[in-house]
C-alpha positions in Angstrom: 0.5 -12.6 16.9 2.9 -10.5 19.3 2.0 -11.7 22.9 1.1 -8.2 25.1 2.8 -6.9 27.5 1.9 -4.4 30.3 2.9 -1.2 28.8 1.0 -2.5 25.5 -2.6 -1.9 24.4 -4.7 -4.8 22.5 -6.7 -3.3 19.3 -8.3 -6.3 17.3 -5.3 -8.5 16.3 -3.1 -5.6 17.3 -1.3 -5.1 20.8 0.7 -2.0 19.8 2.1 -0.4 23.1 0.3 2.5 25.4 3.3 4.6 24.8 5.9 5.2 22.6 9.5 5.3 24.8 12.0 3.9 22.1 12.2 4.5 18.6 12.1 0.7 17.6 9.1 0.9 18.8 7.5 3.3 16.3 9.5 1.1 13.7 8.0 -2.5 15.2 4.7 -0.8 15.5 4.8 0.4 12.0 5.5 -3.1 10.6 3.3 -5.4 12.5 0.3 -2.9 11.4 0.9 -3.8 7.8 2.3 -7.2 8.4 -1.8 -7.6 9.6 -2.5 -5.6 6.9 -2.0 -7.3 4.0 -3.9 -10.2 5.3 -6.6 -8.8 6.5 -9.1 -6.6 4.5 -11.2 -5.3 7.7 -8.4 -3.4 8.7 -7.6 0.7 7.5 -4.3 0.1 6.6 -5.6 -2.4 4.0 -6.5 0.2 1.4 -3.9 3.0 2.0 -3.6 6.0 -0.3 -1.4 5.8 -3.0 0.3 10.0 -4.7 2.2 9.9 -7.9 3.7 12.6 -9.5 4.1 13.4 -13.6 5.9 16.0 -13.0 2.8 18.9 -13.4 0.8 17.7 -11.1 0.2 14.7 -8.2 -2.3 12.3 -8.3 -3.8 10.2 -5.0 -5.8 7.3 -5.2 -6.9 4.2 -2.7 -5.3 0.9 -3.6 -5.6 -2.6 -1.9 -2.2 -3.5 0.1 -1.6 -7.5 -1.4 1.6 -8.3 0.6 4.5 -6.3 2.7 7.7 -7.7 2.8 9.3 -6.0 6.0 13.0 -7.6 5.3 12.9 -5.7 1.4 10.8 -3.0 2.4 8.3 -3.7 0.2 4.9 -2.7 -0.6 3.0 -4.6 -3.2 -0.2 -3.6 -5.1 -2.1 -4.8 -8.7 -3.8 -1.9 -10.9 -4.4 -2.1 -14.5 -1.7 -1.7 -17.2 -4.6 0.4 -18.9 -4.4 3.0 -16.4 -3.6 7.0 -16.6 -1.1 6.2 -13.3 1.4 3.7 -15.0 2.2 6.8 -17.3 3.1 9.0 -14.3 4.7 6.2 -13.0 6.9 5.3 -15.9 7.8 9.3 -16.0 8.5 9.4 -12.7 8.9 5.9 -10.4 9.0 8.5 -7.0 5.8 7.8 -5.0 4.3 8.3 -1.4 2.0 5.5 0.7 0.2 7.2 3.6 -2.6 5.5 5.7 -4.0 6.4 8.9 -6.5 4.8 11.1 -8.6 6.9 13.8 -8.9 3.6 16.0 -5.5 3.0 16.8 -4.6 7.1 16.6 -2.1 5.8 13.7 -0.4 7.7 10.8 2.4 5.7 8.8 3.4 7.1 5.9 6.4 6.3 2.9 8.3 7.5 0.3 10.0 5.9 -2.1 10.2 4.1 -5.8 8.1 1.9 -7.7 9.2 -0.9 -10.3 6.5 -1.8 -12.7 6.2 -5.4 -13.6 3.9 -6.6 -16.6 3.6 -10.2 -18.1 6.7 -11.6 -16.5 7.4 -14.0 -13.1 6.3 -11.6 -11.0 2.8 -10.8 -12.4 2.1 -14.6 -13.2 2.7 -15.3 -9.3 0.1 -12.7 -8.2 -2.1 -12.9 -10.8 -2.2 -17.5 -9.7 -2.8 -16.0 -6.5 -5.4 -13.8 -6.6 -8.9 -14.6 -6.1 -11.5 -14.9 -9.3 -13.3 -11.8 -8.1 -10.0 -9.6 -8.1 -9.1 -10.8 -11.5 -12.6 -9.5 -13.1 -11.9 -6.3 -13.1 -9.1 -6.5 -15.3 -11.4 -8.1 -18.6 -13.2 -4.5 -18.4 -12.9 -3.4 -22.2 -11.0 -0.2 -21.9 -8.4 1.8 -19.9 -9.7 2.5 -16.6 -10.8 6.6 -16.4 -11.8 6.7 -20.0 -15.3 8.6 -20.6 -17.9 6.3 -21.5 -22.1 6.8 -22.2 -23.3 3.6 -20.9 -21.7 2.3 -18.1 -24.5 -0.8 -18.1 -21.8 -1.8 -21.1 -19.1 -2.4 -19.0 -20.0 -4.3 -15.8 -18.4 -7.7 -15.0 -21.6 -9.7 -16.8 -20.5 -8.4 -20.0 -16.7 -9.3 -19.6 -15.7 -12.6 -21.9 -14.0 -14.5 -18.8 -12.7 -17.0 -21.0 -10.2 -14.5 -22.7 -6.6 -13.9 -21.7 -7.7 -11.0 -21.6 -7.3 -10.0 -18.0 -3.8 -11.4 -17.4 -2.5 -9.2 -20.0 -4.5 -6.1 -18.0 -2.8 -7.2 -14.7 0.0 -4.7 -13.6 2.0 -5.0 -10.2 3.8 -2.2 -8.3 6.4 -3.1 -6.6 6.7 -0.3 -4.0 10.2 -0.4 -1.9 10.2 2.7 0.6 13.5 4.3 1.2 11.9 6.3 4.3 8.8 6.2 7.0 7.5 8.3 9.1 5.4 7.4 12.5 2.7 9.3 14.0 1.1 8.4 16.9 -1.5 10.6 18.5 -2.1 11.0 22.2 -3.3 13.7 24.4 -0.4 13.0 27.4 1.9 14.0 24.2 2.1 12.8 20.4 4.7 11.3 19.3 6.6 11.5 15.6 9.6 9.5 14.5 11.2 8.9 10.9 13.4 5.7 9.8 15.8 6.3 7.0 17.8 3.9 4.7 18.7 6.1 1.5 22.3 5.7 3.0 22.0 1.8 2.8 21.8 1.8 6.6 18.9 2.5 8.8 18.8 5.9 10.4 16.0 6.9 12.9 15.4 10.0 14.8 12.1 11.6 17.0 10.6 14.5 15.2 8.5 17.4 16.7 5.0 16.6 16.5 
């Protein structure tokens, strides 16, 4: 954990600093939020929102955060291969992370790309690493969103567990964010940075509020 220091501020396993004076420190901030993120479900940033776009319209939805990689700029989450988003996602691999948590007067959000990965290394490294309650969702018998009359027929005590069922469900997006933008509220004054690398190098600049 980052040790405090005086101009810093201790929330929970954060110390984050009172005041935002260089832009690294919007960037640091940023990172050690979902650095604690991805290992600990109690905290917002856990379950951002995740917006794709099919080219009509965009759709948002909550997902879990499973690991950050700060190094690759990576984000990664599971869904089901079943699911109405892998289609938007396979028309258009664009995509937007926000999260925001009242408590720590945080809003970090991304854009960026996301590579699909189904029944290959990277899947059958999550999906060894995920807990037996995550992988139960994925033996549900149909594609996630479709209408249904019983719901009763399609809770976890009717999934066959034995199957393969649920490895060949499991989906993993691979979001890497090519930008990030840093809001941090405060009555004194707000203040609003972005970070850049679509040039290969990282770019960073303060932003009106």
């Amino acid at each position: 954990m980052i040790q405090k220091k005086p101009n810093e501020k201790s929330t929970g396993l954060l110390s984050l600093p009172e005041e935002y004076i260089e832009l690294d420190q919007t960037l640091d901030s940023a990172f050690h939020i979902l650095e604690i993120a991805s290992k600990d479900r109690h905290t917002l940033f856990h379950t951002p929102t995740l917006s794709t776009f099919d080219g009509k319209r965009v759709s948002t939805r909550t997902m879990v955060l499973r690991e950050f990689d700060p190094e690759k700029r990576l984000i990664r989450f599971h869904t089901d291969f079943r699911s109405i988003k892998l289609e938007q996602i396979k028309k258009d691999s664009h995509a937007s992370v926000h999260g925001y948590d009242p408590s720590l007067k945080i809003q970090i959000r991304f854009d960026g790309k996301i590579n699909l990965h189904h029944k290959d290394e990277v899947t059958k490294g999550s999906w060894a690493l995920s807990q037996e309650m995550s992988k139960e969702c994925y033996f549900v018998g149909g594609p996630p969103g479709t209408k249904i009359e019983d719901p009763f027929k399609y809770d976890p005590s009717t999934f066959n567990l034995e199957s393969n069922d649920g490895f060949q469900n499991f989906c993993v997006l691979v979001f890497q964010f090519e930008s990030m933008e840093f809001l941090y509220l405060k009555k004194s004054g707000h203040r609003r940075a972005i970070h850049n690398w679509t040039t290969g190098k990282h770019q960073a600049s303060w932003l009106i509020p």
